[in-house]
C-alpha distance (Angstrom), angle and dihedral (degrees) to the residues before:
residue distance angle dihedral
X1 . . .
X2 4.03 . .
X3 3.88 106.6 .
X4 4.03 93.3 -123.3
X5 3.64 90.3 61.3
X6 4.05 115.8 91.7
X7 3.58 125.0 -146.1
X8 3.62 136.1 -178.7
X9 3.66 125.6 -133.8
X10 3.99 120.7 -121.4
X11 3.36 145.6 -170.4
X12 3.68 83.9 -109.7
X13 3.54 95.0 67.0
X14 4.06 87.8 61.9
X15 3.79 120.8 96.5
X16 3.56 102.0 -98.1
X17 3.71 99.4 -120.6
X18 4.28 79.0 59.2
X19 3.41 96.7 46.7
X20 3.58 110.4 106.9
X21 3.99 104.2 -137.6
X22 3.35 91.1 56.5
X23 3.60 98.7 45.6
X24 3.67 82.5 54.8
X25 3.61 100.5 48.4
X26 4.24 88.2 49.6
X27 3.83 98.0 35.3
X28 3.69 113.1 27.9
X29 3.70 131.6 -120.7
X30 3.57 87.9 -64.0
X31 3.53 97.7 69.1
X32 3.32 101.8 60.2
X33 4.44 137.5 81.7
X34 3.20 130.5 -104.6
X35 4.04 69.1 -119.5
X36 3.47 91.0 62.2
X37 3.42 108.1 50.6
X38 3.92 87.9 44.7
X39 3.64 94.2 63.9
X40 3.93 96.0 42.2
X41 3.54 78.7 62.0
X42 3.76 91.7 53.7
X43 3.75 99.1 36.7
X44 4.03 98.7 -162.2
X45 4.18 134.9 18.7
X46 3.38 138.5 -138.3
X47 3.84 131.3 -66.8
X48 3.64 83.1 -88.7
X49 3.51 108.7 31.7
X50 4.14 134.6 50.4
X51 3.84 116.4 -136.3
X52 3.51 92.3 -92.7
X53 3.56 97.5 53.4
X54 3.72 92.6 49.2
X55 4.24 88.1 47.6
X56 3.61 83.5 55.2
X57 3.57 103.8 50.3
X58 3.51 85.0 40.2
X59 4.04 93.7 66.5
X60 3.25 92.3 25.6
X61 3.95 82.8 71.2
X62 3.69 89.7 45.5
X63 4.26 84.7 56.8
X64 3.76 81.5 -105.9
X65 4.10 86.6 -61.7
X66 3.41 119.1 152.2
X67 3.87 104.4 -172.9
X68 4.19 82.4 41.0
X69 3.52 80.6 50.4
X70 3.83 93.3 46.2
X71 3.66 91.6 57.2
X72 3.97 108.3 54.2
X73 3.25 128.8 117.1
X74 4.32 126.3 -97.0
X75 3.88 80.8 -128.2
X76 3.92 91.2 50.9
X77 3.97 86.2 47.9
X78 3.74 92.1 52.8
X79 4.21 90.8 59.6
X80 3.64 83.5 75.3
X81 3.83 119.9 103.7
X82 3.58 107.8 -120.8
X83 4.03 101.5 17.2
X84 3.50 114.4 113.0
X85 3.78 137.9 -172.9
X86 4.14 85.9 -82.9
X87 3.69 92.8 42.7
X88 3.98 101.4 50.1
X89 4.25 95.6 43.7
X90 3.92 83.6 48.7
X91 3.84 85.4 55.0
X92 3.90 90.6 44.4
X93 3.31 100.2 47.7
X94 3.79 91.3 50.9
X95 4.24 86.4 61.3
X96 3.19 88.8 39.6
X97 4.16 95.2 60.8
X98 3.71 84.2 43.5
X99 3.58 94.0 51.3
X100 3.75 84.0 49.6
X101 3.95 98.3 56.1
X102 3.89 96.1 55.2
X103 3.48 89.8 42.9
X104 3.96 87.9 61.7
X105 3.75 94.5 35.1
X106 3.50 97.0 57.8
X107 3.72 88.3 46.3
X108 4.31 99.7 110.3
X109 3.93 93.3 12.1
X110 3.84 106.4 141.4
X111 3.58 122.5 -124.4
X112 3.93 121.7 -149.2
X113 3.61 97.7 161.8
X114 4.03 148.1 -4.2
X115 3.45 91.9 -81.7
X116 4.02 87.8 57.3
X117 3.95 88.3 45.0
X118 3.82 96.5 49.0
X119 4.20 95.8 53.7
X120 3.70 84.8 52.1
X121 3.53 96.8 50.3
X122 3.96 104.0 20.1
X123 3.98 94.9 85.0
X124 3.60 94.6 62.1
X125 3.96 101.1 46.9
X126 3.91 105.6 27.8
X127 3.65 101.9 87.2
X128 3.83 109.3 27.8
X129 3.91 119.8 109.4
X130 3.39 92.6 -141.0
X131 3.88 130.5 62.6
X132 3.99 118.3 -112.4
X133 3.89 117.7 179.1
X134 4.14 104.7 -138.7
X135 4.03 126.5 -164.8
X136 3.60 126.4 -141.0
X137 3.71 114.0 -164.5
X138 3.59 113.6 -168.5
X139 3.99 125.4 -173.2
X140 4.41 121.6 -129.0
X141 4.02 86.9 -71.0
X142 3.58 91.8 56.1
X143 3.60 85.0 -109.0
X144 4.05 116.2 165.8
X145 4.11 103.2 -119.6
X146 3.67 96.0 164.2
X147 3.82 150.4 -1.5
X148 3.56 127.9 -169.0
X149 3.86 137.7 152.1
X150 3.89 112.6 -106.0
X151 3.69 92.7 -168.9
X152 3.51 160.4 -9.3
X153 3.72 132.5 -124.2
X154 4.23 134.2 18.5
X155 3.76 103.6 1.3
X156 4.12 94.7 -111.7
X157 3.66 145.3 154.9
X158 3.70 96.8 -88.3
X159 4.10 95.7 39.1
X160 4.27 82.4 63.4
X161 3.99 107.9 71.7
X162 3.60 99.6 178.0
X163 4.19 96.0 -169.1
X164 3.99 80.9 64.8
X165 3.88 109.0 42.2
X166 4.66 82.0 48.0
X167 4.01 80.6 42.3
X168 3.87 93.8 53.2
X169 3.84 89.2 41.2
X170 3.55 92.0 56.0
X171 3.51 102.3 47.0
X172 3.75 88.7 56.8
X173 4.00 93.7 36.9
X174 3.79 91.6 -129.2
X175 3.96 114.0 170.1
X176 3.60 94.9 -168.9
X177 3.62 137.2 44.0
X178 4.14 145.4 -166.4
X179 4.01 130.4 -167.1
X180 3.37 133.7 -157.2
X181 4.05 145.0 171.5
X182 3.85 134.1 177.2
X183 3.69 119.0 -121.3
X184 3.96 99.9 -149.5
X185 3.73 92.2 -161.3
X186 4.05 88.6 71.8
X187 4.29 93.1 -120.4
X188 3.75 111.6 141.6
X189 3.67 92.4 -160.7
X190 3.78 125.5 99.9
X191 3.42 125.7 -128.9
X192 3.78 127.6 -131.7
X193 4.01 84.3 -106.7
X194 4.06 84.2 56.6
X195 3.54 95.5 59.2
X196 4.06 96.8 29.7
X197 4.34 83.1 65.2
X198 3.69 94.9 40.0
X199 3.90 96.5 54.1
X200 4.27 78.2 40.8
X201 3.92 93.6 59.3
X202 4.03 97.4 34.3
X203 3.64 84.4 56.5
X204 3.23 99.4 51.0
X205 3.79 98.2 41.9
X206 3.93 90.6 53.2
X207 3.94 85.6 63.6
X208 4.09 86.7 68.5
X209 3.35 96.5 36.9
X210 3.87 100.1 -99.6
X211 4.20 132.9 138.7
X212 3.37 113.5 -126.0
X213 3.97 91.4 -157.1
X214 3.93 114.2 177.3
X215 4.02 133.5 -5.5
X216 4.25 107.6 -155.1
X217 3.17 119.3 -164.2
X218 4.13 108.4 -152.4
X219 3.72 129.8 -150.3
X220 3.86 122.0 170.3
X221 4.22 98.3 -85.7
X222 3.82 104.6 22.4
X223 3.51 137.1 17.4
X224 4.40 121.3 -146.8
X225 3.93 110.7 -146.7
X226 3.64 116.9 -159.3
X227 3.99 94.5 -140.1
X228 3.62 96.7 62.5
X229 4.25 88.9 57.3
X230 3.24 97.7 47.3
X231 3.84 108.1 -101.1
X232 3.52 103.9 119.2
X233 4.06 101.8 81.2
């Protein structure tokens, strides 16, 4: 092959006892890597790489992490050698389906206590380097009937809009509700600002008759909630 000539790696070029699809098709799902499934996603490399060994590198970025992994950006995709525009919303829209299934199967999960509250919530706040501020509205049964994010950024004043967190809990006729954010730098402790917009949204909540009952605060390996020391009154 002349040295001017590019050429981009495939599964094809795999043994085909290695190559994923196959594996897959004889095996099962179960068989295969978190590797594997990566590059079926991708379906070829580089000119210097197979699809495997640009799925590797790939996690291997991600400290082998696939909820880190889950969470990056299209533009952080794109920095990779051989991943296009095609290849990176493939990749995206393969998180984004997963995202999508524990969204809906935590919808009507019960929640007896903070541990309860941070599985439901924990998948969509761990690993992001930014902070979001999520809602959990649950119905008289502590039942989960919805979960969105409220907002993006430093959890502030003007990031809590009070007419549409009681809006959202009316439209699903929730009687009870939970908050949460992620503090990307990995402290546990709340800051005055914390506990300043958690007294702000119990407040408000007890005007319409709904229980503000726990604030988390979520890092990457634990998660602190505010009810279980004692500063929700």
């Amino acid at each position: 092959m002349s040295k001017n000539k590019t050429y981009s790696y495939s599964i094809k070029d795999l043994a085909l006892e290695d190559r994923p699809r196959e594996k897959y098709r004889s095996k099962g799902p179960e068989a295969l890597s978190d590797t594997d499934l990566i590059a079926i996603l991708l379906r070829s490399g580089n000119n210097e790489e197979t699809a495997i060994m640009l799925s590797q590198r790939i996690l291997q970025a991600f400290d082998n992490d696939l909820c880190k992994l889950s969470c990056c950006s299209y533009k952080q995709l794109m920095e990779f050698k051989g991943i296009g525009d095609t290849k990176a919303i493939t990749l995206m829209a393969a998180f984004e389906l997963g995202k999508r299934k524990h969204h809906r199967k935590t919808k009507f999960t019960s929640i007896h206590n903070s541990g309860d509250a941070d599985k439901a919530i924990r998948f969509e706040l761990h690993a992001l380097k930014h902070e979001e501020f999520w809602i959990l509205l649950l119905d008289h049964q502590n039942r989960v009937l919805n979960k969105y994010k409220a907002s993006q950024g430093g959890l502030t004043n003007t990031s809590v809009d009070m007419r549409l967190i009681i809006k959202e809990a009316m439209i699903h006729s929730a009687t009870q509700m939970i908050i949460a954010h992620n503090h990307p730098s990995g402290s546990l402790s709340p800051s005055k600002q914390d506990l300043h917009i958690t007294d702000k949204i119990k407040r408000g909540l007890k005007m319409v008759d709904i229980e503000l009952l726990d604030h988390l605060i979520i890092t990457y390996d634990d998660y602190f909630s505010l009810a279980d020391h004692g500063l929700i009154e």
